[in-house]
N, C-alpha and C positions, 0 to 999 in steps of 0.2 A: 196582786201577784202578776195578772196579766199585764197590767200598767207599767210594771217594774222589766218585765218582758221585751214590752215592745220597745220600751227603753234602750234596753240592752242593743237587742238589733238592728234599731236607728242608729246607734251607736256605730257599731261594726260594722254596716254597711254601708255610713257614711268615712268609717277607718279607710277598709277596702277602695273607695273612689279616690279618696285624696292618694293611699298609695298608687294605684294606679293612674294617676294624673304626674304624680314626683315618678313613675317609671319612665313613661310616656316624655316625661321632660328630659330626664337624662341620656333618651335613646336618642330625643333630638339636637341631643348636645354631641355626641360621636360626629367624628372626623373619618371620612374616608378616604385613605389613600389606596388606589387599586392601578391593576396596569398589567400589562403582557410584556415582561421581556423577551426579545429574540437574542436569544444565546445558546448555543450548544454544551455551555461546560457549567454554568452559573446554577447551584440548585437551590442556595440560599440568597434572599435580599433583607440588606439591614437598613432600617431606617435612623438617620442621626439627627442632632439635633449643632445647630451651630451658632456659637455663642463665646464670640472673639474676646470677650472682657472675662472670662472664665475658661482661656484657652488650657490652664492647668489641670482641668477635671477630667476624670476618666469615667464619666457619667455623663457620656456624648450621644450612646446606643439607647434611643427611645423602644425599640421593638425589633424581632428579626422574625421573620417568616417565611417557611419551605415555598422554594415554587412549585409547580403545579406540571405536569405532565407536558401542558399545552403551550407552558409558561406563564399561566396567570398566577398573581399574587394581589396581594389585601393586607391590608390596616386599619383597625381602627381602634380613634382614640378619642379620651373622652375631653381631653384639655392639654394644647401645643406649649411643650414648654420653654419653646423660641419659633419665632415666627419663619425663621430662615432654616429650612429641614434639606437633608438631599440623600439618596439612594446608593447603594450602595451592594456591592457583589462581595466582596471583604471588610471584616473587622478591625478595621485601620481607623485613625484616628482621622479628622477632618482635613487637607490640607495645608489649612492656613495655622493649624492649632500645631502641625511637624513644625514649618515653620518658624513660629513663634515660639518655638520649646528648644527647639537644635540651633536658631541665628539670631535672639533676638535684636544683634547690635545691627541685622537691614531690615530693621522694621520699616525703612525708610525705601525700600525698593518698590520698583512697580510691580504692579500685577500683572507678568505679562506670564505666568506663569498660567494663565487661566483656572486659577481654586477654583471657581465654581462652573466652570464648562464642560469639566471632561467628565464629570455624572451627573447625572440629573438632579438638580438644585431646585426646588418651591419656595416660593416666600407664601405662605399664607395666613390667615386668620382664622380666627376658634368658628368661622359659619362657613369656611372654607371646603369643599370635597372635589377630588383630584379625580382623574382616572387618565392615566399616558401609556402612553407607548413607545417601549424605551428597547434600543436596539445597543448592545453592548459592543461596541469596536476593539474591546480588548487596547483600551488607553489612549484613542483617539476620540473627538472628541461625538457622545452621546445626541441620537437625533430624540427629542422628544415633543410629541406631537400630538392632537384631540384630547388637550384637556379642556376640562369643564372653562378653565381658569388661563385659556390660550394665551391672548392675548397679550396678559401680564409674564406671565414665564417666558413667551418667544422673546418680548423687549429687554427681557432679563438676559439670557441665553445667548441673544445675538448682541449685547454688548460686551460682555465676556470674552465672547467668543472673538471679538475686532477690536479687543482692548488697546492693544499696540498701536493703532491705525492710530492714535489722539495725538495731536500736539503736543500735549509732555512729552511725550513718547520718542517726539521727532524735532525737538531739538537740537539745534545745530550746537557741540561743543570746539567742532575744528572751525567753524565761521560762523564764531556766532553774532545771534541780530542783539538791536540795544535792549538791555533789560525791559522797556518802556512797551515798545514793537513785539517783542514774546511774548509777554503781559497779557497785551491783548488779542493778539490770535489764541493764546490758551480761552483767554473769555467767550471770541468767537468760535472756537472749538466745543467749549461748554455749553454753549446755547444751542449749536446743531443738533447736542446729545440730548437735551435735555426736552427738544420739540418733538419725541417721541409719546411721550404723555401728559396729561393734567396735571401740572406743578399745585394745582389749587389743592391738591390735597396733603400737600406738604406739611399743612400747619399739625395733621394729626402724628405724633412721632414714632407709630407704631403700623402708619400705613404703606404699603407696599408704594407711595407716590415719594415718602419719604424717605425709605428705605433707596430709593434708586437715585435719589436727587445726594443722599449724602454720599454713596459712592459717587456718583459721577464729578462733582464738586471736589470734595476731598480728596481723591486720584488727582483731579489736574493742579489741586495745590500742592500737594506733595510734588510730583513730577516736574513742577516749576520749580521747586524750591531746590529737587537736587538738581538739576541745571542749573540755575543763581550762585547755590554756595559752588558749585565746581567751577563758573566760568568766573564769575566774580568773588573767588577766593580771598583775595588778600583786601578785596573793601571790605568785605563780611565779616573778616575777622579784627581789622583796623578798629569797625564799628563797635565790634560785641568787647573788646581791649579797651576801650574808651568806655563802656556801658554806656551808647548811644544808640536807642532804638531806632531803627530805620525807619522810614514810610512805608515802605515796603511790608517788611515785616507786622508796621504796624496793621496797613489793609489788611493783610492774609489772615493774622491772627485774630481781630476785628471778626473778621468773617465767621471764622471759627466758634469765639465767642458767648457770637449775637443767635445763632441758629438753633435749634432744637433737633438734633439731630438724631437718625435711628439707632437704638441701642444695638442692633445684628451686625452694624455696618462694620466690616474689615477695616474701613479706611478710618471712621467714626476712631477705631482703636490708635489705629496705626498713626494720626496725625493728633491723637491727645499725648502719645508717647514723644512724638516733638515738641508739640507744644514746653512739655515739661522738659525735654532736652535743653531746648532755647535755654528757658530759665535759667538753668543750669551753668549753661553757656556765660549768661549774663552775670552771676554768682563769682565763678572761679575767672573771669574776664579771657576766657583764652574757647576756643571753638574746638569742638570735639562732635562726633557724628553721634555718638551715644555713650552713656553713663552707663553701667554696671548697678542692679541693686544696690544701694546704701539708706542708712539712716538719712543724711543730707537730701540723697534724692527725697527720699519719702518726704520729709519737711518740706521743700518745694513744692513737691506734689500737693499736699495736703493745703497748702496756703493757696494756690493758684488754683485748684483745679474747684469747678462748680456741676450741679447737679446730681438728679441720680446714680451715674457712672462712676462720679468722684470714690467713692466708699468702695467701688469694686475694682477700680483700677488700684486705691492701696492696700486692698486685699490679697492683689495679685504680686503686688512690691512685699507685702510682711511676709506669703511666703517662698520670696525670691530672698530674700534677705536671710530667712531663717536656714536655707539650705547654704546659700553663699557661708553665713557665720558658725 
């Protein structure tokens, strides 16, 4: 009986240590986001989540939390379910998700709107813990500054924030240079952006190295490409009338491709919805800036389009289709 006993209690109190080790594991798993906003009117912060290949969901609000007297506030969470989060004084949908919901036919415009500059934007990771200080300007744009995680968010922040400044940006359409000559000052533009951090960790597609390198990249192809079709009009469409892929076209999309690119990236979105435009393009032989949900697109899409995003981007076409029909 004593035998059977002490059983027991080895038992149980070998129960009790493994639970308390699986507690212990999951408290190390929480995510802090914490911070002092300075604002006089602000009494609630929501935290979102942003996630441009599912800009349809209204399941963007990961958590909301009263501020504090002092204006401190806190988050935490046990697992990110998009790496690209940002802050927030109102219950509004993310920027680029208005957007993409109310114009999607300029998916093809620049960013000079600054989505993620005028609140405080994180890209982080599930070992990630934040703490900023975020100064509310009432629509201009957010200083946010001592985080754990400086470094990467000020690079983040301050290209945002000088996105205009880029060579796409500054294309000449009333004198313009020869397609060859723009070409490559966009590339030597690219490069300037891009000598801000370790590209080496590009190859991970979920790393904030990759995550910067596909905006920066994909903005200045985009931005080239609507300078090309507007100054070289009528070769652009000569070509796509003929179904003669250009060199041109072929590099860019080449590019496009060949990369692994980050799932959170705006641009990542916004230049796969070209991509499948082009096709398009190529299809009915006549150049159009953008297609309307259809069956046809989706068929393009599906045939052309690779990877894990492929499935979510025609998730977002069947139910664009289903409300259009």
């Amino acid at each position: 009986m004593k035998q059977h006993l002490r059983i027991l209690l080895l038992f149980i109190l070998t129960l009790a240590i493994f639970s308390c080790k699986e507690e212990n594991s999951e408290k190390k798993k929480l995510i802090t986001i914490s911070g002092k906003l300075i604002s006089s009117e602000s009494k609630i912060v929501y935290l979102k989540m942003i996630d441009n290949f599912d800009y349809l969901t209204d399941n963007y609000i990961v958590d909301s939390t009263l501020v504090s007297s002092n204006g401190h506030f806190e988050f935490k969470i046990e697992h990110l379910p998009s790496n690209l989060l940002s802050l927030s004084t109102k219950n509004y949908q993310p920027a680029s998700y208005i957007v993409l919901r109310q114009a999607p036919d300029k998916y093809y415009y620049g960013s000079c709107a600054r989505f993620f500059a005028s609140e405080p934007t994180l890209y982080l990771s599930n070992t990630d813990s934040v703490n900023i200080e975020w100064f509310d300007n009432k629509g201009l744009d957010s200083i946010v500054h001592k985080t754990s995680i400086g470094k990467n968010q000020n690079i983040m922040r301050n290209y945002y924030s000088n996105i205009s400044d880029n060579v796409a940006g500054h294309l000449d359409r009333e004198n313009p240079l020869d397609s060859q000559i723009a070409w490559n000052n966009v590339l030597k533009d690219q490069q300037e952006d891009l000598i801000s951090f370790d590209i080496s960790g590009i190859k991970d597609a979920n790393s904030f190295e990759n995550y910067m390198y596909s905006e920066i990249v994909l903005n200045n192809l985009n931005g080239y490409l609507n300078w090309y079709e507007d100054v070289y009009f009528d070769k652009v469409n000569s070509a796509i009338e003929s179904q003669r892929k250009t060199g041109l076209y072929n590099q860019i999309f080449t590019t496009y491709i060949d990369h692994l690119w980050n799932p959170n990236s705006f641009e990542y979105y916004k230049f796969t919805e070209r991509f499948v435009n082009y096709h398009m393009n190529l299809k009915n032989k006549s150049f159009k800036a953008y297609y309307k949900p259809t069956m046809e697109k989706r068929e393009i899409a599906e045939k052309i389009l690779t990877g894990k995003n492929r499935e979510r981007y025609l998730s977002i076409l069947d139910r664009q289709i289903k409300n259009v029909l």
